[in-house]
C-alpha positions in Angstrom: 41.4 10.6 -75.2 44.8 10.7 -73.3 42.9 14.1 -71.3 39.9 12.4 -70.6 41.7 9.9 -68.6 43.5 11.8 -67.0 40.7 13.6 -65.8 39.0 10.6 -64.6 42.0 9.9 -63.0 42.0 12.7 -61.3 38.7 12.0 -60.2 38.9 8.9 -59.0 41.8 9.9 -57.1 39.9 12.9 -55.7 37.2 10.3 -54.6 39.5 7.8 -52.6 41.0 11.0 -51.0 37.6 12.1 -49.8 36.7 8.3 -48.3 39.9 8.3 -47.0 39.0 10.9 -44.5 35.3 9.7 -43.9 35.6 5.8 -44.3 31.9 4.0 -44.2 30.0 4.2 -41.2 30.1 0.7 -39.3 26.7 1.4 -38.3 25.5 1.0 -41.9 24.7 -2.5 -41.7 22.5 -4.6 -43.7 19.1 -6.4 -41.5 17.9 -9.8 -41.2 14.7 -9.8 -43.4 12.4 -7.8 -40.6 13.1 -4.4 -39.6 12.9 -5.3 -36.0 15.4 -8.1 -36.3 18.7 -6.9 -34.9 21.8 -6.4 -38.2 24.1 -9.2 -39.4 27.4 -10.3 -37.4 28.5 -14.1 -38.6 32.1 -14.6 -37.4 33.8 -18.0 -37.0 36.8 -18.3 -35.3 39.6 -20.8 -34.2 40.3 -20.0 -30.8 37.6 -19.6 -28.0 39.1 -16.7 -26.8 39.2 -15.0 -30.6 35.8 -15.4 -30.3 35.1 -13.1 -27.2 37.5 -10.9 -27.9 35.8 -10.2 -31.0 32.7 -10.5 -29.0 33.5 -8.1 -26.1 35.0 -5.3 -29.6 31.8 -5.2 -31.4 29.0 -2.7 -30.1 25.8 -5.3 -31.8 23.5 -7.8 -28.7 26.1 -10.8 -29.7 26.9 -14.0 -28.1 29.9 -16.7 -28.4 28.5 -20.3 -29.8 30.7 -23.6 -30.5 30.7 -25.5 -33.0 31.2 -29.1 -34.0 31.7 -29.8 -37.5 31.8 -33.4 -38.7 34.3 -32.2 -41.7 36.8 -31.0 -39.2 36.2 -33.5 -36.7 36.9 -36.3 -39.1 40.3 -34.5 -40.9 42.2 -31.6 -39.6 40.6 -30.5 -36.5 40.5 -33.4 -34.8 37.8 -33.2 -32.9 38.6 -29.2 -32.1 35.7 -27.0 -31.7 35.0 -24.0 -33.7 33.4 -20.8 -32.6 30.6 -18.7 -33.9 29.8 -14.9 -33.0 26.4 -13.6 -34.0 22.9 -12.7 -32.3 20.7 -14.8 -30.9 18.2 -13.6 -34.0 20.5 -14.8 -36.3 21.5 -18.2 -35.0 17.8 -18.7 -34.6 17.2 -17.4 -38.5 20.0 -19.7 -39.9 19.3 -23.2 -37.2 17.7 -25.3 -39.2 19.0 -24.4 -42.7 22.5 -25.5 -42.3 21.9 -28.9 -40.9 25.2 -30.1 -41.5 27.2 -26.8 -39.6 24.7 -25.8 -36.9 23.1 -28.9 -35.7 26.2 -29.9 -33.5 25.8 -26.2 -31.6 26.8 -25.5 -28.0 26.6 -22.2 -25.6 29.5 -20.7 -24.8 28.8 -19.3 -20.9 30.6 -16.8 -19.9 33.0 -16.8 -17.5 31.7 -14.3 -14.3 28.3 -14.2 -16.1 25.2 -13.7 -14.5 23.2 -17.0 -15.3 20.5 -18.6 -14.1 20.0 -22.4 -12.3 21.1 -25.1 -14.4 21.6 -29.1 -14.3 23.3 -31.6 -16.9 21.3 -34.7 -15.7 22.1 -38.1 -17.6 22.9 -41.6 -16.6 23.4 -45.0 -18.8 20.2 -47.5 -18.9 22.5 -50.8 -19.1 24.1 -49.8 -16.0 21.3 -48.5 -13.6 18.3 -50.6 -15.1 16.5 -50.2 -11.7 17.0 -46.3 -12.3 13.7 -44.4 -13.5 14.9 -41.3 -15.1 11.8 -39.5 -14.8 10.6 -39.8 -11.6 14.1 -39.3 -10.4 13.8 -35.8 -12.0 10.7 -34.9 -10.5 12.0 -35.6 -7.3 15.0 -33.6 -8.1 13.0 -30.5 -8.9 10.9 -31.0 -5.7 14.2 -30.9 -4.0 15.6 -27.9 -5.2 12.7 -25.8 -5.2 12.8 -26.7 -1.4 16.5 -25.4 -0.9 15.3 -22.6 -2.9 13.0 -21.3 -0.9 14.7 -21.9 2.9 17.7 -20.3 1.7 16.4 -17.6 -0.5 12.7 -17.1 0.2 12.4 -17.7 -3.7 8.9 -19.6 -4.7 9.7 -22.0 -7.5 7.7 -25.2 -8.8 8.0 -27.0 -12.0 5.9 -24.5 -14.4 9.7 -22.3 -13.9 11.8 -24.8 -15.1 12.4 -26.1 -18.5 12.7 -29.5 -19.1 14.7 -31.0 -22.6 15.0 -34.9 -23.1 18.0 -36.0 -25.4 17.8 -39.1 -24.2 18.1 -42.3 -26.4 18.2 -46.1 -26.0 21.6 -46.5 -24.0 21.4 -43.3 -22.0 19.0 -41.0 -20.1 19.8 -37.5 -20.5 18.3 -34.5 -19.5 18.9 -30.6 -19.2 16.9 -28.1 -16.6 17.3 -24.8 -16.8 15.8 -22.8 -13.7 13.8 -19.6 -14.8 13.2 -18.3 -10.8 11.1 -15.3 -10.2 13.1 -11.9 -10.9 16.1 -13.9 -9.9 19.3 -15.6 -11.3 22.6 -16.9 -10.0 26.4 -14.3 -10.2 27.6 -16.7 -12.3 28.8 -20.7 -13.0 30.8 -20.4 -9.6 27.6 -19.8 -7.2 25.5 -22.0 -9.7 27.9 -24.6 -8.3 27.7 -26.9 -11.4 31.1 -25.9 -13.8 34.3 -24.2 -14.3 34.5 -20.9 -16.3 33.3 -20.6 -19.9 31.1 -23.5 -20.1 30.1 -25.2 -23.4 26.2 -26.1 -22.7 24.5 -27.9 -25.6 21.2 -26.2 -27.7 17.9 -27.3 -27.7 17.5 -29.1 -30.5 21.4 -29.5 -31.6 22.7 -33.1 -31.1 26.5 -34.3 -30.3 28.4 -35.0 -32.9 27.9 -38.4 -34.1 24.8 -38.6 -32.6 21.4 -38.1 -33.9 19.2 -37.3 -30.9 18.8 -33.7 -30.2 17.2 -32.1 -27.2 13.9 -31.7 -27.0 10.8 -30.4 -25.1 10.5 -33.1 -22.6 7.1 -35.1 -22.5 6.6 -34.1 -19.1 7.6 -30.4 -19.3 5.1 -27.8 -17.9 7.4 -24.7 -18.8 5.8 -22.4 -21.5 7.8 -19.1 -21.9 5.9 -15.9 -22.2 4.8 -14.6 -25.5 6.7 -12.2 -27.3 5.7 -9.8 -29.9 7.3 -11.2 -33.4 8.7 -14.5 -31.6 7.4 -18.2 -32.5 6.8 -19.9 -29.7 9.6 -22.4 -30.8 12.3 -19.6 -30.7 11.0 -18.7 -27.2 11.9 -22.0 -26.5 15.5 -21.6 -27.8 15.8 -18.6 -26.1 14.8 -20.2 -22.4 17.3 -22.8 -22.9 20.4 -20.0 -23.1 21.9 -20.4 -19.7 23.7 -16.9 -19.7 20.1 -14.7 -21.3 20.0 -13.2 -18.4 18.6 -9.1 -18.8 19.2 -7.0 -16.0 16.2 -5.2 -14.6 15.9 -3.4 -11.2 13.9 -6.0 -9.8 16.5 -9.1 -10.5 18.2 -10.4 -7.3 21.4 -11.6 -7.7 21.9 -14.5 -6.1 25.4 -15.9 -4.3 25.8 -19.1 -3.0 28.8 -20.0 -0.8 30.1 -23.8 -1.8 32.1 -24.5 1.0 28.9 -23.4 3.5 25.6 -25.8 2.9 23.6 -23.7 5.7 21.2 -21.8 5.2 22.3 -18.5 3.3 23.8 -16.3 5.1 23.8 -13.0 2.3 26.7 -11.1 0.6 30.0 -12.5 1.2 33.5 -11.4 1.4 34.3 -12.8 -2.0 32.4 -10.4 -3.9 33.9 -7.3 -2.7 35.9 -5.4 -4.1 38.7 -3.4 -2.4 41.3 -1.3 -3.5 44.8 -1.9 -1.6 47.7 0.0 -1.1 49.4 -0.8 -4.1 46.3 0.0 -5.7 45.7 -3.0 -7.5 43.1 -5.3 -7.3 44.1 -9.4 -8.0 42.2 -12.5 -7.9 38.7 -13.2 -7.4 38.0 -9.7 -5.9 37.8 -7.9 -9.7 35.6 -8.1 -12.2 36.4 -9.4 -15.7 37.6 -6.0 -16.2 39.5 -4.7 -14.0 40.7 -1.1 -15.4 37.0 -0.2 -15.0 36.6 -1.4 -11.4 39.6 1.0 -11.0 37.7 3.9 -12.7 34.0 2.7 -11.2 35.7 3.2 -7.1 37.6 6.3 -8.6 34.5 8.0 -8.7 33.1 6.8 -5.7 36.0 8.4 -3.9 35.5 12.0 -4.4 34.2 14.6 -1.8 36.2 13.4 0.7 34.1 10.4 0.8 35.6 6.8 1.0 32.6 4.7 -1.1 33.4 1.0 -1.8 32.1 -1.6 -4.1 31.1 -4.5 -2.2 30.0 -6.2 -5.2 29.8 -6.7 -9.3 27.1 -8.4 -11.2 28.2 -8.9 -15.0 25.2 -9.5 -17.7 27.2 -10.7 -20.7 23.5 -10.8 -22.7 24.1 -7.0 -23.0 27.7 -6.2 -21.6 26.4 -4.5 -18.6 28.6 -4.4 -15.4 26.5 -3.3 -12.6 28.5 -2.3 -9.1 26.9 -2.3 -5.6 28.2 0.8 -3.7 29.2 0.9 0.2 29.8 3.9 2.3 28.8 6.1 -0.6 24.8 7.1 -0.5 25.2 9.5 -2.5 22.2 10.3 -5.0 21.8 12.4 -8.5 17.8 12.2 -8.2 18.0 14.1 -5.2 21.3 15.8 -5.3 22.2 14.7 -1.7 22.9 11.8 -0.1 20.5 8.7 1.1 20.5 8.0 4.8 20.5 4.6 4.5 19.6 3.1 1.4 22.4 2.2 -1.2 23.3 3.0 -4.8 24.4 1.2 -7.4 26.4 2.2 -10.8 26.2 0.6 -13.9 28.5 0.3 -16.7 27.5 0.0 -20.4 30.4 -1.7 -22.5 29.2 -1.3 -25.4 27.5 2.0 -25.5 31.3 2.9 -23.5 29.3 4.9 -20.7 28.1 4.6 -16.9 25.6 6.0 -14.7 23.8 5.5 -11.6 20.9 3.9 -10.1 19.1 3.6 -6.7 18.1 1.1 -4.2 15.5 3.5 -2.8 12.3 2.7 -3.0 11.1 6.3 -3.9 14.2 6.4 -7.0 13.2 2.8 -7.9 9.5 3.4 -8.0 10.5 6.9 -10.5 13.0 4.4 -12.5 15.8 7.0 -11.9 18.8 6.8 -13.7 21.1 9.5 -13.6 23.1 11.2 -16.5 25.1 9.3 -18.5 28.6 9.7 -18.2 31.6 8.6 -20.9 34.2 5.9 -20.1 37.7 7.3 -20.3 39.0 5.6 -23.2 41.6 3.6 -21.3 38.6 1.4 -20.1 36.7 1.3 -23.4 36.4 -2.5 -25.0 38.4 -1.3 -27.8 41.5 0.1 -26.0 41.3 -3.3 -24.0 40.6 -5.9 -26.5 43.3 -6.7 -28.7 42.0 -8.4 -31.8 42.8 -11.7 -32.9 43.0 -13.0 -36.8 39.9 -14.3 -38.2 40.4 -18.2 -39.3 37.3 -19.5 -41.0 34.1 -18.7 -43.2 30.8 -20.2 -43.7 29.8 -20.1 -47.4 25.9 -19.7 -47.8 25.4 -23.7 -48.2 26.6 -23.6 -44.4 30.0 -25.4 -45.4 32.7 -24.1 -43.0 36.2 -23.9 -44.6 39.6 -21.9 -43.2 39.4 -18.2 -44.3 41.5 -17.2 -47.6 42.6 -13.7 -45.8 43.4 -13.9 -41.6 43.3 -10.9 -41.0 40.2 -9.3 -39.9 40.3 -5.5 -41.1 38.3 -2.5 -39.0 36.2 0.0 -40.3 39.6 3.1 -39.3 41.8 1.5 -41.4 39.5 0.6 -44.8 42.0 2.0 -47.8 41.0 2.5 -51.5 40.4 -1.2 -53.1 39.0 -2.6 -49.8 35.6 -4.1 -49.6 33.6 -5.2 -47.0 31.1 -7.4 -48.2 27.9 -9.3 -46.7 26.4 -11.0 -49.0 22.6 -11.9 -47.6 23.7 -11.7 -43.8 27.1 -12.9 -43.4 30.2 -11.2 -43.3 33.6 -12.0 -45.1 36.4 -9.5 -45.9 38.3 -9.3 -49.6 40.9 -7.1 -49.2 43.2 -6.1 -51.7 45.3 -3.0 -53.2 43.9 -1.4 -57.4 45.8 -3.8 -59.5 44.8 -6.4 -61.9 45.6 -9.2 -59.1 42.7 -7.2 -57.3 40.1 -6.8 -60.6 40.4 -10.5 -61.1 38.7 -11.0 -57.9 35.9 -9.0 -58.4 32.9 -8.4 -61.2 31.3 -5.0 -61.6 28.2 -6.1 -59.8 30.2 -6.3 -56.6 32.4 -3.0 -57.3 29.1 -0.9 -58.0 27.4 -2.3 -55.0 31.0 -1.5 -53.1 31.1 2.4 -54.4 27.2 2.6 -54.0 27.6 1.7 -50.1 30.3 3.9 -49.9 28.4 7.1 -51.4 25.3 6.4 -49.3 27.8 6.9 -46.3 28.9 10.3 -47.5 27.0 13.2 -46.5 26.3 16.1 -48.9 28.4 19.0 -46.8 31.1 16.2 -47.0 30.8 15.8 -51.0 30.6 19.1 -51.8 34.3 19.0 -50.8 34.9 17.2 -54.3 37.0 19.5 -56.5 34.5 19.3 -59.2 31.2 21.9 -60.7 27.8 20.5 -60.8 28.0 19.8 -64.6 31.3 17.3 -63.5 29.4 15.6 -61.0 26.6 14.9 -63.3 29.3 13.5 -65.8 31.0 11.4 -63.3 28.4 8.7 -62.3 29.2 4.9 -61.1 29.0 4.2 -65.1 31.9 6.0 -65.3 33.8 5.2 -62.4 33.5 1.2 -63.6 34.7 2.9 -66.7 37.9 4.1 -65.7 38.3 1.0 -63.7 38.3 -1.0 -67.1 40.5 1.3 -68.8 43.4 1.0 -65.8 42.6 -2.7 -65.8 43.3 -2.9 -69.5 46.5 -0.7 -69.4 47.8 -2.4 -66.4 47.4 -5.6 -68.4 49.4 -4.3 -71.4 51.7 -3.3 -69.2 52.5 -7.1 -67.3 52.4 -8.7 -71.4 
């Protein structure tokens, strides 16, 4: 007997050594409940900034969403908002089933975002009773869709906009979110309507204490376009995110000086970016990350050719920082440079390369991009981002409560008696060395579902590295390895009596 448990000892042992030096794949990751829905990322956090730190570290479509929780509102939070990372799929997915969590919800915007036209309209009835709400938002749209057109050229009428009422008895409140053709603002600055990192309230999520939600207004004439797999309601919900802003070759960026209420007079100073002396770049001039503008003008500085970038463009929807290039025509497609026309180089954070695109008509109509090229790894999000502790969980009743472990562990540094568990699509962590402390925390549902994930993970050329025969491996199934788990748990337990 005492041999035989050695030798599953030994086993065991020779198992944990083997995921030790191949720990699970993060890209193993369970799905929504359709296989074109995207995988499952639920993280609530204390601190805004957690959040996009977080955020800006994982390599999934995810967004940054506040919450307002009446719990925490009423006790310990004191009115403090808490933060939720996850897809736009899965916030959609999980809306309306936790009424009491999610119905308070708010978009996070941004900061430096490319976003389009937006406008927070709302007055009290009581105190303007010769006020009528409506027509004065038709005449506001009329307005703006005027200064749209003289200062961009941009055609725009009511069917672009989308129009949600949350108004109520005491107040009139709207929200309008511009949808121009193949165009959107650089960000909250040129939008001209709010400071950095704006919280922008849901369609169909109400303020806390409050019951009326927004909704499609009566006299809306937006309907979204139809999307393969999409309800026409999450279309909706999807039109009313500010920052859902793709980028496409077609999209004009558009800037808007606030200091200059002429007519528009094109790029401007601000958005260039140069690279002094000192070679560092401060201020408004850099992008929200600056170690890659530093890289990006690198490389358009070779050859004896002095390139600038006169401007960035950053698509948090997919973590794409696209770079307008000066003095620099130079081309991949046709392995020379442009005589006139410009270039352009975008930057994938999340897929942690760049390449480069053209303004010529010729490259635009052929879709060129060039090859991809690798960040160096000073500039990748996870060399910049340094991870903050994970505060809260959501139970699958949707009740938020602070987390039982802070600290938020990574797929490199997973040891023998950690688990990463999602059960149905949310994420929580239970972390914890092989001791009886550890075994109490568990059943053998979870551990066999923990050792089955892990196996799947494991390729065969990396198995047969086990120091075992074929008739061992048949011996040595998960029955066994729950087996052995018992018998340590039960001889640790003599042990502590």
């Amino acid at each position: 007997m005492k041999k035989n448990w050695q030798k599953r000892v030994k086993d065991v042992e020779i198992l944990a050594s083997s995921y030790q030096k191949h720990p699970i794949s993060p890209t193993y990751k369970p799905k929504l409940s359709k296989p074109w829905q995207p995988s499952s990322i639920w993280k609530l956090f204390h601190r805004q900034q957690q959040a996009f730190n977080f955020s800006k570290s994982c390599k999934a479509d995810i967004h940054v969403f506040a919450l307002e929780n009446e719990k925490e509102k009423k006790d310990t939070m004191h009115g403090q908002r808490i933060y939720l990372v996850t897809t736009y799929t899965e916030l959609w997915f999980y809306y309306r089933k936790y009424q009491k969590s999610l119905m308070h919800c708010y978009e996070v915007i941004p900061e430096g975002s490319v976003c389009h036209l937006y406008f927070d309209l709302e007055f009290l009835k009581q105190a303007n009773p010769e006020c009528d709400g409506k027509q004065m938002v038709v005449k506001l749209i009329q307005y703006v869709c005027q200064k749209l057109e003289e200062m961009y050229n941009i055609n725009c009428s009511v069917k672009d906009i989308l129009n949600l009422d949350s108004s109520n008895h005491q107040k009139f409140s709207r929200h309008l979110v511009f949808h121009l053709p193949n165009a959107a603002f650089k960000n909250n600055v040129h939008v001209g309507v709010y400071t950095k990192n704006r919280n922008f309230r849901l369609y169909k999520s109400s303020k806390l204490g409050n019951s009326t939600s927004f909704e499609i207004a009566e006299d809306n004439q937006f309907v979204p376009k139809p999307e393969k797999n999409v309800s026409r309601e999450e279309l909706f919900f999807l039109s009313s995110l500010v920052s859902n802003v793709r980028f496409s070759d077609g999209l004009t960026v558009l800037t808007c000086d606030s200091s200059d209420t002429k007519k528009f007079k094109g790029r401007h100073e601000q958005d260039k970016i140069y690279l002094p002396a000192s070679d560092t770049m401060v201020g408004h001039h850099c992008s929200p990350y600056p170690e890659i503008d530093s890289f990006i003008i690198s490389q358009v500085n070779k050859g004896g050719i002095q390139g600038v970038l006169r401007r960035w463009n950053y698509f948090s929807s997919e973590e794409l920082i696209v770079y307008d290039v000066g003095k620099n025509h130079w081309c991949e497609n046709i392995g020379r440079a442009h005589k006139s026309n410009n270039i352009m180089v975008v930057v994938d954070l999340k897929k942690e390369i760049w390449y480069q695109k053209c303004y010529d008509p010729v490259c635009r109509a052929q879709k060129f991009r060039s090859e991809s090229h690798p960040l160096p790894r000073e500039c990748c999000l996870d060399f910049l981002i340094d991870m903050d502790e994970l505060v809260f969980t959501m139970d699958e009743d949707g009740n938020i409560a602070p987390s039982q472990n802070n600290v938020c562990p990574t797929w490199t540094n997973l040891q023998l008696g950690d688990i990463w568990l999602q059960p149905g699509t949310q994420n929580s962590a239970l972390t914890g060395n092989l001791d009886t402390a550890f075994i109490d925390n568990i059943d053998d549902a979870m551990l066999l579902e923990a050792v089955e994930d892990t196996e799947f993970n494991i390729a065969p050329d990396i198995q047969s590295e086990l120091s075992m025969n074929s008739e061992e491996a048949d011996i040595l199934s998960d029955n066994d390895l729950l087996a052995a788990v018992k018998e340590l748990e039960a001889s640790l337990s003599k042990g502590t009596k």
